[in-house]
N, C-alpha and C positions, 0 to 999 in steps of 0.2 A: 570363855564360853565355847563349847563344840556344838555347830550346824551341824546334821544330816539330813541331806535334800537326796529324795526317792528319785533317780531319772529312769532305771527300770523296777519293773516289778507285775504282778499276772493283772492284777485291775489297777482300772482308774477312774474317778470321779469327773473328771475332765476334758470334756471332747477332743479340749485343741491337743491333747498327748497322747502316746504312743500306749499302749497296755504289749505286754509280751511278757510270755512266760520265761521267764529269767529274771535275775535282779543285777542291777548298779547303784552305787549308792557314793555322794561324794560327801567326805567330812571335809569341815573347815574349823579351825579353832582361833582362828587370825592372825597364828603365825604360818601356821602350813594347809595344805591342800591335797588331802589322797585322798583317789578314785578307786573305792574297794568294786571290781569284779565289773564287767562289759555290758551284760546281758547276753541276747543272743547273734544281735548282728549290732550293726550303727544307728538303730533307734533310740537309746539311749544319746546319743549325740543330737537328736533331731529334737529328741525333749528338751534338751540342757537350752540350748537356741531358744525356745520357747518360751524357758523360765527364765533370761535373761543371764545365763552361766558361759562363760569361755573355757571351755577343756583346754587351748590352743595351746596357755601355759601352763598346765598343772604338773606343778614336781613330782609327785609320787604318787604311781600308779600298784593297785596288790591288787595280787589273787586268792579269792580265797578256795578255789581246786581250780581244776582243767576240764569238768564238763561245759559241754556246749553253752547251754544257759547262762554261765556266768564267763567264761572266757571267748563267747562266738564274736564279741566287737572289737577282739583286742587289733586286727586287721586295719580297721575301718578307725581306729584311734591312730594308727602306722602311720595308715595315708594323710590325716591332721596335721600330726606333729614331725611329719615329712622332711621341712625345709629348716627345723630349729638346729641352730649351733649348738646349744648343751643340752642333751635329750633329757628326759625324766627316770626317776629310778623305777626298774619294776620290781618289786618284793613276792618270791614265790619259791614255794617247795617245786623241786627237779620236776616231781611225778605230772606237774600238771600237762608236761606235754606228751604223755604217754598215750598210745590208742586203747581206745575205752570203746566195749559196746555192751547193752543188754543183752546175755546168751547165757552158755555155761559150757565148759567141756565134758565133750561126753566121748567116753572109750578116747580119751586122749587125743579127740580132736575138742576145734574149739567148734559151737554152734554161734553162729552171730544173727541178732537180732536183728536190733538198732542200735546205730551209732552214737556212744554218749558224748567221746570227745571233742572238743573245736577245732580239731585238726588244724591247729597251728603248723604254720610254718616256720620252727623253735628257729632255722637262721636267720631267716628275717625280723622275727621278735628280738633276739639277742643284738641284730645292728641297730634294730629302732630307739631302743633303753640301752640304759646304765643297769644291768644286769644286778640282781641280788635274790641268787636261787639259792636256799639252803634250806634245809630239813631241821635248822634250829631258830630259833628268838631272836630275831632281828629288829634293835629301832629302825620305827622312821621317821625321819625327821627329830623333834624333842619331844615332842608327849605322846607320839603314837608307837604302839607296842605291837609286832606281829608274832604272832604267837607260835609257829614256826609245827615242825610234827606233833601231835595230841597223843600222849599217853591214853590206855584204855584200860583205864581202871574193872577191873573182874565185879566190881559189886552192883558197877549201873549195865541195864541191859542196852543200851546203844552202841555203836560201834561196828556193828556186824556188816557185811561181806553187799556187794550191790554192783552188782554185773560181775564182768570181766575182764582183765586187762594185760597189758602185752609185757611183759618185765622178762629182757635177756633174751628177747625171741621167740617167750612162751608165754601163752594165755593161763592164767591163774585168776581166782576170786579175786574178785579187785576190793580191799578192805578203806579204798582213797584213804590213805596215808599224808597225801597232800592237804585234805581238808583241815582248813582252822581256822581261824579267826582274826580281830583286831580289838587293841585297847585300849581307851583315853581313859586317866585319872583323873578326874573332876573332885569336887569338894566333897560331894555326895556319895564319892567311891568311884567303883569302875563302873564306867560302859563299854559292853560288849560287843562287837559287832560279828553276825557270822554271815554266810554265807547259805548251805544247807546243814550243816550239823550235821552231818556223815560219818562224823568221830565221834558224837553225843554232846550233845548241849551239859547234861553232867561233868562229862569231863571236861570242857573246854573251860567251864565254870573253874572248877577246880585247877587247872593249870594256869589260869591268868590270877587266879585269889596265889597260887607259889611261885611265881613268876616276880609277882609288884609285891607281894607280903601286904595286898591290901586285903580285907575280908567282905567289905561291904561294896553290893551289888546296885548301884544306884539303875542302868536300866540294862537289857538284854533286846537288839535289836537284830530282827532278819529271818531267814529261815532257819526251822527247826525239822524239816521232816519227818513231820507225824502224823500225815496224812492217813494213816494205813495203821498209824501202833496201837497193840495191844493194849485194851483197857489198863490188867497190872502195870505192866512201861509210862503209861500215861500216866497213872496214882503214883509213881515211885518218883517220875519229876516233877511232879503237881506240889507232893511232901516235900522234895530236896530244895526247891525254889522257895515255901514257904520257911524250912529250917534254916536253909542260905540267910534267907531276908532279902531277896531278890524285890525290889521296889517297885518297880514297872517293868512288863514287859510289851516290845511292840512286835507281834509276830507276824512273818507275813511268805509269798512266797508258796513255798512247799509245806509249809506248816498244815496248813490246810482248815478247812472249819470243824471237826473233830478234833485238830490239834489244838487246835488256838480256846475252843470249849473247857480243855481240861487246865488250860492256863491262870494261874491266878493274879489279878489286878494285870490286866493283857487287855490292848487297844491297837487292832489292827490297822496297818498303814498301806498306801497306795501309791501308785504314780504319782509323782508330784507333791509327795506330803514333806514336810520337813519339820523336824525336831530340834528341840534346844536341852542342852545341858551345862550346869554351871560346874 
């Protein structure tokens, strides 16, 4: 059976926990223990405490990008897991520690907005874990699958360009290349787990269905970033989830309530929610 227990995310139902725009999400399947993404600071840590959770030992820790929101507690997990003998693994594409802001270059400078990234300090992240950055497919553990860089398929409209970022010294469209996702194989099929979908929830789909050669979509959790999409984009995932046979989805986060509307069989989650899958 895979737990996912909400420790951040933008609302909550429950006084005694933190709300913060960002998400962290811990799976447990009862052999293993990853902590997909931070939030924005150590609030998520202050929830975990709350709901009766120890981070202190958790083996494996993934990103799923390097904005603020999802990578801002990776700091505040350092100072935690500080004094342990064997550190935990972190699973992550390179890019998440690249400088990100909301701008655009104009006449070949950059304009800087706001800052997206956690401006991590990659040395001191690299002593605190057992390091496993790569741009491809990497287990974690035995049933968790990181889905590593996202193909973008030409035929879904998601994918596209969202701030700016620093690659070789120069600011260029930042297309987060880093974004993707995680994947547990249960009876029911896969469950998805993402982050913001910055790479498309279509494609992400599609890379863990040629990944496992599983086809059926038991649930789809996390952010979708569709706050803001075009009606058409909306009906073209609306369609592709119902031809999938996507079974549930929990969407939450950046999804937004315009996203989450054009969702079909979608049950939004919060601080402190937690899911079961067999």
């Amino acid at each position: 059976m895979l737990t996912l227990t909400v420790l951040i995310e933008n609302i909550s139902r429950r006084n005694d926990l933190i709300p913060a725009k960002g998400l962290s999400i811990l799976l447990e399947d009862g052999a293993e223990r990853v902590l997909l993404d931070t939030g924005t600071d150590g609030a998520f840590l202050k929830n975990a405490e709350t709901l009766g959770i120890s981070l202190k030992d958790i083996e494996h820790v993934a990103l799923s990008h390097g904005h603020y929101d999802h990578a801002g507690g990776v700091p505040a997990l350092c100072e935690l897991i500080a004094d342990r003998e064997q550190p935990p693994t972190l699973t992550c594409h390179p890019d998440c520690f690249i400088e990100r802001h909301v701008g655009k270059v104009a006449g070949g400078c950059p304009v800087l907005v706001r800052k997206l990234d956690a401006g991590l300090d990659e040395a001191a992240v690299r002593a605190s874990f057992e390091m496993h950055d790569s741009r491809e497919p990497q287990k974690i553990g035995s049933k968790f699958l990181f889905l590593g860089e996202i193909p973008r398929n030409p035929k879904f409209k998601g994918g596209g360009s969202f701030g700016i970022a620093k690659h070789n010294g120069h600011f260029t469209n930042d297309f987060l290349y880093d974004d993707t996702g995680i994947v547990w194989k249960g009876k029911d099929g896969l469950v998805i787990i993402t982050g913001c979908s910055h790479s498309g929830i279509c494609n992400i789909i599609e890379r863990a269905q040629e990944l496992t050669g599983e086809k059926r979509i038991a649930a789809i959790v996390g952010g979708l970033h569709l706050r803001t999409t075009p009606i058409p984009q909306l009906y073209q995932i609306r369609k592709f989830f119902q031809h999938t046979g996507v079974r549930r989805s929990y969407a939450c986060h950046c999804t937004g309530k315009w996203g989450s509307f054009w969702l079909p069989k979608n049950t939004p989650i919060t601080t402190g929610d937690a899911l079961k899958f067999q």
